[in-house]
C-alpha positions as CSV (number, residue, x, y, z in Angstrom):
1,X,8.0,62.0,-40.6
2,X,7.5,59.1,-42.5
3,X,4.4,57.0,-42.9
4,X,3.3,53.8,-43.8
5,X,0.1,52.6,-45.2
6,X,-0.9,49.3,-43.3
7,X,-1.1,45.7,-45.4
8,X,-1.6,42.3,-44.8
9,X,1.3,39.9,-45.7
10,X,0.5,37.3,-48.1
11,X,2.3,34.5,-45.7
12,X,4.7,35.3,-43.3
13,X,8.5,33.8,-43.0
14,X,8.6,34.4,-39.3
15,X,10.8,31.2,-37.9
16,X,11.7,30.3,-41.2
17,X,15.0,29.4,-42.0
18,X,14.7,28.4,-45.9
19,X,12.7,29.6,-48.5
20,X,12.4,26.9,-52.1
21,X,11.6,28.3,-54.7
22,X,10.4,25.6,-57.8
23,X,10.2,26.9,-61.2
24,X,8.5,24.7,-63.6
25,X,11.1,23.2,-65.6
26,X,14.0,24.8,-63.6
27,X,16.7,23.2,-60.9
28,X,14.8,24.4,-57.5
29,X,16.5,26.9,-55.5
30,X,17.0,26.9,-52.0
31,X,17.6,30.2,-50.0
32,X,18.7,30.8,-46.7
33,X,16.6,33.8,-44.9
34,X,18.7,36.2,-43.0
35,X,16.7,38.1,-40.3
36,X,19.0,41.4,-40.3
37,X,16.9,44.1,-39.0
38,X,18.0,47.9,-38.5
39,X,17.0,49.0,-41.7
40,X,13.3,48.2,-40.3
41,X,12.6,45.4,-37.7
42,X,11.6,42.9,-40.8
43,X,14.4,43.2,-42.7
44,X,15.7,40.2,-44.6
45,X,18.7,39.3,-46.7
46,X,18.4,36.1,-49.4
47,X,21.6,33.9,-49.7
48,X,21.5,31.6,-51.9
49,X,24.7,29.1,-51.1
50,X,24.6,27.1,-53.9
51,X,25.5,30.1,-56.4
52,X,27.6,32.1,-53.8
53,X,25.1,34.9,-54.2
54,X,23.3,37.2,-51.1
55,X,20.1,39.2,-52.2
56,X,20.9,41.6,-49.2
57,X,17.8,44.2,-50.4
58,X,18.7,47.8,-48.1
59,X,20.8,46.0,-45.6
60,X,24.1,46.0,-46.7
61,X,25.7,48.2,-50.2
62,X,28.9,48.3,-51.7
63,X,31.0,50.3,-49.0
64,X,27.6,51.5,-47.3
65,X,24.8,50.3,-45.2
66,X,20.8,51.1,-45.2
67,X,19.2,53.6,-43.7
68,X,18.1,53.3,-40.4
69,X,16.0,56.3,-40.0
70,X,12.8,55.2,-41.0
71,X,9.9,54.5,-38.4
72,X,11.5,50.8,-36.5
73,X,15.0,51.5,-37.9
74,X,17.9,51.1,-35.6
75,X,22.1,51.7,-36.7
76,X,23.4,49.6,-33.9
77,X,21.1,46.8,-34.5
78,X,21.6,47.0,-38.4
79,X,25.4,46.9,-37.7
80,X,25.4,44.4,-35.0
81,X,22.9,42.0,-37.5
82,X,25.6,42.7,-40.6
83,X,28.5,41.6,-38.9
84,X,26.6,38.5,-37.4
85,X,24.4,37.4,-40.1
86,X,26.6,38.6,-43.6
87,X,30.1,39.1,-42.3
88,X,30.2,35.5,-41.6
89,X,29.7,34.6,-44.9
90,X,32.5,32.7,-47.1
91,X,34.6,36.3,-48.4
92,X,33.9,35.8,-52.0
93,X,30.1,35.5,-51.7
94,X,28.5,37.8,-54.3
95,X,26.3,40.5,-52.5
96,X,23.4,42.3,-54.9
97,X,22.2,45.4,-53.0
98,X,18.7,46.6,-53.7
99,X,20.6,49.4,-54.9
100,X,23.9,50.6,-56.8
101,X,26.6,48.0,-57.8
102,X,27.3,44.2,-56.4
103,X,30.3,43.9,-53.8
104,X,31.6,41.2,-52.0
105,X,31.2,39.9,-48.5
106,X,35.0,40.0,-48.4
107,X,35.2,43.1,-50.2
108,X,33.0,44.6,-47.6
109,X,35.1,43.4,-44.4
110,X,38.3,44.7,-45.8
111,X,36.7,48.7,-46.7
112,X,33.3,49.6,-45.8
113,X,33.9,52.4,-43.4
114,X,30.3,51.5,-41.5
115,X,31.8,48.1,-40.2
């Protein structure tokens, strides 16, 4: 069994659809915050539209998916948020797993044997 030790957020992104992110001297960034759970129920993905890229963290690898059998994980739910949330976006969006090497959401539709 696994366990985890409790913690307190430092703010939370519930109901947020964008994250900014303002580097001194740097263009700021604006991501879009993908709510994909299954992997556990707080899963999110980063896409980040202006450079085509999707931070997708345990969600979604390179002709895989995450785990889902960790304490709050679910398979259907993780599948049911990828093809909703990911799958939708433009095919040659870059994805960087947490994990392994960087795919595409295109790439992903036409060969992962999980979708």
């Amino acid at each position: 069994a696994y366990e985890i030790e409790p913690f307190a957020p430092d703010c939370k992104l519930e109901g947020k659809g964008e994250l900014s992110c303002n580097l001194e001297g740097e263009v700021p960034l604006s991501f879009q915050i993908l709510h994909v759970p299954g992997h556990s129920p707080d899963s999110l993905c980063f896409h980040l539209p202006s450079e085509g890229v999707l931070f997708a963290g345990d969600t979604l690898f390179r002709q895989g998916i995450g785990r889902s059998d960790f304490p709050g994980g679910d398979s259907a739910l993780l599948v049911r948020g990828i093809r909703e949330r990911i799958l939708t976006l433009a095919p040659e969006t870059r994805v960087l797993p947490g994990h392994g090497e960087e795919t595409t959401v295109g790439g992903e539709v036409l060969g992962n044997p999980f979708l």
